[in-house]
NUKE-522761 format. One record per atom (N, C-alpha, C): atom name; x, y, z; residue in one letter. Coordinates in pm, whole numbers, plus 50000, padded with zeros to 5 digits. Last residue first. Example, Ala and Ser with C-alpha at 12.3 -4.5 7.8 and 13.67 -1.06 7.14 Angstrom:
BEGIN
N_51285_49775_50708_s
CA_51367_49894_50714_s
C_51290_50003_50787_s
N_51319_49431_50780_a
CA_51230_49550_50780_a
C_51320_49670_50780_a
This chain:
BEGIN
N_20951_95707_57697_x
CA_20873_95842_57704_x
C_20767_95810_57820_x
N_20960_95419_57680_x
CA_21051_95531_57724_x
C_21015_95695_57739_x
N_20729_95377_57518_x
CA_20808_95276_57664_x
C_20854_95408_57716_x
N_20590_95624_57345_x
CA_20657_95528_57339_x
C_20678_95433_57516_x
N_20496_95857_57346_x
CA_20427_95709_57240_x
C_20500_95623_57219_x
N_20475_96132_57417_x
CA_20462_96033_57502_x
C_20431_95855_57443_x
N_20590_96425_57351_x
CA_20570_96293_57300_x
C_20608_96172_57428_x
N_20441_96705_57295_x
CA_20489_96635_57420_x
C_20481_96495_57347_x
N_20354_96947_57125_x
CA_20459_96898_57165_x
C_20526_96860_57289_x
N_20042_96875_57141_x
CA_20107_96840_57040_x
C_20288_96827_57045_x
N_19793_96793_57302_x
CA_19871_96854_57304_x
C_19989_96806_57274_x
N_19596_96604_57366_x
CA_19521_96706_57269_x
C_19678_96811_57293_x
N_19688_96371_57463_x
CA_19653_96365_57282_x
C_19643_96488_57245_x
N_19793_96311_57707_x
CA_19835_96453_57649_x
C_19790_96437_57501_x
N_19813_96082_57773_x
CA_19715_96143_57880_x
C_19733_96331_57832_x
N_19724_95810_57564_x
CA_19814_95920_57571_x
C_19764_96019_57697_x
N_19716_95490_57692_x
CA_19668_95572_57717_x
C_19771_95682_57727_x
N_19813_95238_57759_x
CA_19866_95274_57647_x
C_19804_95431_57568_x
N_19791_95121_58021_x
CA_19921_95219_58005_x
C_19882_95274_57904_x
N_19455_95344_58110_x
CA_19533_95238_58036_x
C_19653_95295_58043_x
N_19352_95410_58432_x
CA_19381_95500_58334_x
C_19514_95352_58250_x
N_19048_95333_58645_x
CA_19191_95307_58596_x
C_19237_95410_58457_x
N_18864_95601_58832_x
CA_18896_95502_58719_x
C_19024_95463_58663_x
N_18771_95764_58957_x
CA_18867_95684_59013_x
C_18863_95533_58979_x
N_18664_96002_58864_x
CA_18612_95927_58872_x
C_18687_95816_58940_x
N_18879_96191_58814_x
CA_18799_96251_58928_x
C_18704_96128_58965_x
N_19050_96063_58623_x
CA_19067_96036_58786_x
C_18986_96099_58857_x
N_18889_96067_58436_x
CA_18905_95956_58474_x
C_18948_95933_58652_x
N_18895_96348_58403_x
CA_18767_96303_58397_x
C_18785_96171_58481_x
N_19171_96364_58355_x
CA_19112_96431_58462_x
C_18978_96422_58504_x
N_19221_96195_58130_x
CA_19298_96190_58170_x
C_19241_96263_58360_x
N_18888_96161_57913_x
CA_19067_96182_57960_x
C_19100_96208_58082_x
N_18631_95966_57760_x
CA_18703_96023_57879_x
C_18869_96044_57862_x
N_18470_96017_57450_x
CA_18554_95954_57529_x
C_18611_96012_57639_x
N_18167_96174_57455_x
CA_18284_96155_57416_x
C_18376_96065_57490_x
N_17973_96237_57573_x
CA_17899_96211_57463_x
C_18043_96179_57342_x
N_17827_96135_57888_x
CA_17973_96173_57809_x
C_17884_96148_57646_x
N_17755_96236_58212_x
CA_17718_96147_58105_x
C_17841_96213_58026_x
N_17713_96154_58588_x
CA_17781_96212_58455_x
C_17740_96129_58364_x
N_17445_96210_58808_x
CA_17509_96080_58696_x
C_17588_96191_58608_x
N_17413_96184_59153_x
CA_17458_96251_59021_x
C_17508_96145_58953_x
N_17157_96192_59404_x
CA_17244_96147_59300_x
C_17310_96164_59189_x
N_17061_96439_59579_x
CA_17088_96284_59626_x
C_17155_96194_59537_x
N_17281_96681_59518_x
CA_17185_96618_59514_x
C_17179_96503_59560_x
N_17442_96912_59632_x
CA_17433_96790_59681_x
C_17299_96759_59649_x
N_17581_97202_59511_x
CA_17433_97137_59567_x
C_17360_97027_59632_x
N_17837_97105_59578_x
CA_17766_97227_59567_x
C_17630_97237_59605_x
N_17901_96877_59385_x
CA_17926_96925_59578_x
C_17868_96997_59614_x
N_17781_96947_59183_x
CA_17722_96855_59234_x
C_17738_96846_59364_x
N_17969_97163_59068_x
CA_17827_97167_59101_x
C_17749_97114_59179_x
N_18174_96961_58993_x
CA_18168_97060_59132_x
C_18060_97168_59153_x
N_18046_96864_58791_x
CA_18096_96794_58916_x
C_18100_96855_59030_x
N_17988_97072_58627_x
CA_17916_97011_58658_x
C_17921_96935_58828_x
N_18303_97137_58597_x
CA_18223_97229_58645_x
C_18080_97171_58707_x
N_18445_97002_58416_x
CA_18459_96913_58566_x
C_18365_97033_58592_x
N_18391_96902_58077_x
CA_18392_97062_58148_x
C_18374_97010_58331_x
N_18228_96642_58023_x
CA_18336_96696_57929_x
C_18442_96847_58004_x
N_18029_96591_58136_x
CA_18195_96550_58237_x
C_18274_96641_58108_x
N_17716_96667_58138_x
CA_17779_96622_58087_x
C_17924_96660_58141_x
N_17501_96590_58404_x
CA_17597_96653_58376_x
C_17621_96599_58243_x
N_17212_96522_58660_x
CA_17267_96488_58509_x
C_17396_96580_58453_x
N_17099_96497_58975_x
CA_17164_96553_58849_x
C_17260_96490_58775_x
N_16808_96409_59147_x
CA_16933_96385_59058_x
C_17022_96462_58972_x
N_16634_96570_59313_x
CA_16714_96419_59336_x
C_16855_96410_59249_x
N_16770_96840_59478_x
CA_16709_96768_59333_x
C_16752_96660_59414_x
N_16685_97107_59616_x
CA_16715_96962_59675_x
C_16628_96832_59579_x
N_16648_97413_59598_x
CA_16549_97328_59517_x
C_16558_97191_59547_x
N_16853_97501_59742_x
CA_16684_97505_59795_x
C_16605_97398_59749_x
N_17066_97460_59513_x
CA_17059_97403_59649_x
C_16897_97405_59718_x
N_16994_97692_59344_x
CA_16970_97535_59310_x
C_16954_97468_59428_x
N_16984_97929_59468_x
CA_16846_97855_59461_x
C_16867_97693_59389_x
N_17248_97907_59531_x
CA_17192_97903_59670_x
C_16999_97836_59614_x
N_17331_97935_59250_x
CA_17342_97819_59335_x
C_17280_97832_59471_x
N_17213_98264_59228_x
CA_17166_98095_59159_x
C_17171_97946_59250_x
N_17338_98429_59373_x
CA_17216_98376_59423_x
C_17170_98249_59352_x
């Protein structure tokens, strides 16, 4: 029943933090008239594309996982 009362409530805006995509798909959810993600960290790899933001080459898209080596051309 929550989300059915967020939805009722027909916010203007919602605020998220992106760290956790849950927010985001909150935001379908309820459809406010505007959603702002906020970050209190740097963006990765799934944050970026839900946003449809470029992603650098030099960008590890696996930092937080240790045996995959990607740090090179060839990798």
């Amino acid at each position: 029943g929550l989300v059915e009362k967020l939805k009722a409530e027909k916010f203007d805006v919602l605020f998220t933090e992106n760290f956790d995509m849950c927010g985001v798909g909150l935001s379908h959810v309820i459809e406010p008239k505007s959603f702002i993600p906020v970050a209190a960290c740097a963006a990765f790899g799934p944050q970026l594309e839900e946003f449809g933001l470029p992603v650098a080459l030099s960008y590890d898209p696996a930092h937080y996982v240790s045996h995959l080596s990607v740090h090179s051309i060839w990798d």
